[in-house]
C-alpha positions in Angstrom: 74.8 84.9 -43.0 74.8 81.9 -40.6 72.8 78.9 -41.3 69.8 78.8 -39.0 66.3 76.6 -38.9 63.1 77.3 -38.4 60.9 75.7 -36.0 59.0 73.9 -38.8 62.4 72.9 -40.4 63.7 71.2 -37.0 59.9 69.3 -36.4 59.9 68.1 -39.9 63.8 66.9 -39.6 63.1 65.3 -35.9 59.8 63.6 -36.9 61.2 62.1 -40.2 64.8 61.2 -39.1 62.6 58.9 -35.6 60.5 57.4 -38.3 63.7 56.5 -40.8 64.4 54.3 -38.2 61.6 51.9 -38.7 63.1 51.6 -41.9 67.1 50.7 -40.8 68.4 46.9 -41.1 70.3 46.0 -37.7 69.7 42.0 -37.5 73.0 42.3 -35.6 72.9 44.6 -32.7 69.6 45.7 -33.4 70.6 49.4 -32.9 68.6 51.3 -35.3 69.6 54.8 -36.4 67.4 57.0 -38.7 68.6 60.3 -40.2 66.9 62.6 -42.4 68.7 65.2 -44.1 67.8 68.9 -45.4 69.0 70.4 -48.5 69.2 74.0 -49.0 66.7 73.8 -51.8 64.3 72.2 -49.5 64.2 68.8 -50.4 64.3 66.1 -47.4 66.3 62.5 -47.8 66.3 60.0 -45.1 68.1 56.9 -44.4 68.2 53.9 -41.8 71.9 52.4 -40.9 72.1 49.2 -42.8 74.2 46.4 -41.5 76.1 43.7 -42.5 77.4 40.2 -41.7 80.9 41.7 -42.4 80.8 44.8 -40.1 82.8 47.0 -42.6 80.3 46.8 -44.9 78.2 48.4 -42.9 76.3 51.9 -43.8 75.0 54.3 -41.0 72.3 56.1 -41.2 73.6 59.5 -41.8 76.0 58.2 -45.1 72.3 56.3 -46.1 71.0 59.7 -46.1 73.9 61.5 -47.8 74.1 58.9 -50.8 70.6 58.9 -51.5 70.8 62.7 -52.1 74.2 63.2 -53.5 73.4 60.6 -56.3 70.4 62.6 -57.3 72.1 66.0 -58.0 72.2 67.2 -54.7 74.8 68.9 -53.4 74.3 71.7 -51.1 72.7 71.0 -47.7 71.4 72.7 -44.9 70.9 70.2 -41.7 70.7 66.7 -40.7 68.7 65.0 -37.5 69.7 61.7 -36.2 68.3 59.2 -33.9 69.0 56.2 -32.8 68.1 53.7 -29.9 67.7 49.8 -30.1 65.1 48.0 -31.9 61.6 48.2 -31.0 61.8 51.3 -28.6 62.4 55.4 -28.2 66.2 56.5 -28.1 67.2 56.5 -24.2 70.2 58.7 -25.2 71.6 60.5 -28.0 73.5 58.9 -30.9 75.8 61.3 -32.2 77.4 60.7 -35.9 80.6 58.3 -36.6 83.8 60.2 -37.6 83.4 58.7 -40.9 79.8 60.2 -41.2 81.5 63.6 -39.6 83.8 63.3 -42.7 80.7 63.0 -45.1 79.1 65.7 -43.7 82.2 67.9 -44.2 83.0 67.2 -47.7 79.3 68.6 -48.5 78.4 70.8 -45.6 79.9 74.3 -44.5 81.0 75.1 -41.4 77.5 76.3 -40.6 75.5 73.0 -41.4 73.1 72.3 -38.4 73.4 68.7 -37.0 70.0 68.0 -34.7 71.0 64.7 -32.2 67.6 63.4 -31.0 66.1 61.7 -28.5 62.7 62.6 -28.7 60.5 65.2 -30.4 61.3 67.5 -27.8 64.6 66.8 -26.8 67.3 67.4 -28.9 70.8 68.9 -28.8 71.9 71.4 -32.0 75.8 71.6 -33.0 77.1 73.2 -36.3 79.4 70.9 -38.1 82.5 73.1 -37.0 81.2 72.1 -33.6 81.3 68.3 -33.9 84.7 68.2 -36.2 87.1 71.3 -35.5 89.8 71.5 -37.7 88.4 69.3 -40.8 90.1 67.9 -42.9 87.9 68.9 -47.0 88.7 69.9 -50.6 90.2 73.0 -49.1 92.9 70.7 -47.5 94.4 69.1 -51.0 93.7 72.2 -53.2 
């Protein structure tokens, strides 16, 4: 059965996921990303991106968002919203996910798990994870 949302499920993601970015750390560029993430039990984890002086150690948003829930038992999930603009004002265009964030959300999402890109409570694009990284490379791969 494909993964879908409901339209209470995609309001809920796309309100907390703009909010999570009052919480992100970007002294640097002062891009701020928020992301909140859905499990399939229901629960709702959200993250800011979190920089660094030493840009490696930077975390984005999504992986913020992943961490918090994967280190408290979770591990199945259903969908993730992301927005991001710079500091002090409303996305002006989308901010789709890193490839390292793609590769997060493959090792603990199906081929079916919904990724919202927002810019605004009504305005958002949907992709399945399949969409946004064909071909990925999971536990499948090494097994």
């Amino acid at each position: 059965m494909e993964n879908r949302l409901t339209e209470n499920e995609t309001e809920k993601l796309i309100t907390a996921a703009l909010q999570a970015r009052e919480a992100a750390y970007a002294p640097y560029s002062h891009y701020t990303v928020g992301a909140a993430l859905l499990t399939k039990s229901g629960e709702m984890y959200c993250g800011g991106n979190i920089e660094n002086a030493s840009y490696g150690a930077t975390n984005c948003a999504e992986r913020t968002a992943f961490f918090k829930a994967v280190s408290q038992g979770e591990r199945k999930f259903k969908a993730i919203a992301i927005a991001g603009g710079m500091e002090g004002q409303e996305p002006v265009d989308y901010a789709y996910p890193c490839g390292i964030c793609r590769q997060v959300m493959q090792e603990f999402g199906e081929a079916d798990f919904r990724i919202l890109i927002v810019k605004g409570k009504a305005d958002y694009r949907e992709y399945t994870l399949e969409q946004l990284l064909p071909c990925g490379f999971g536990g499948n791969s090494i097994q």
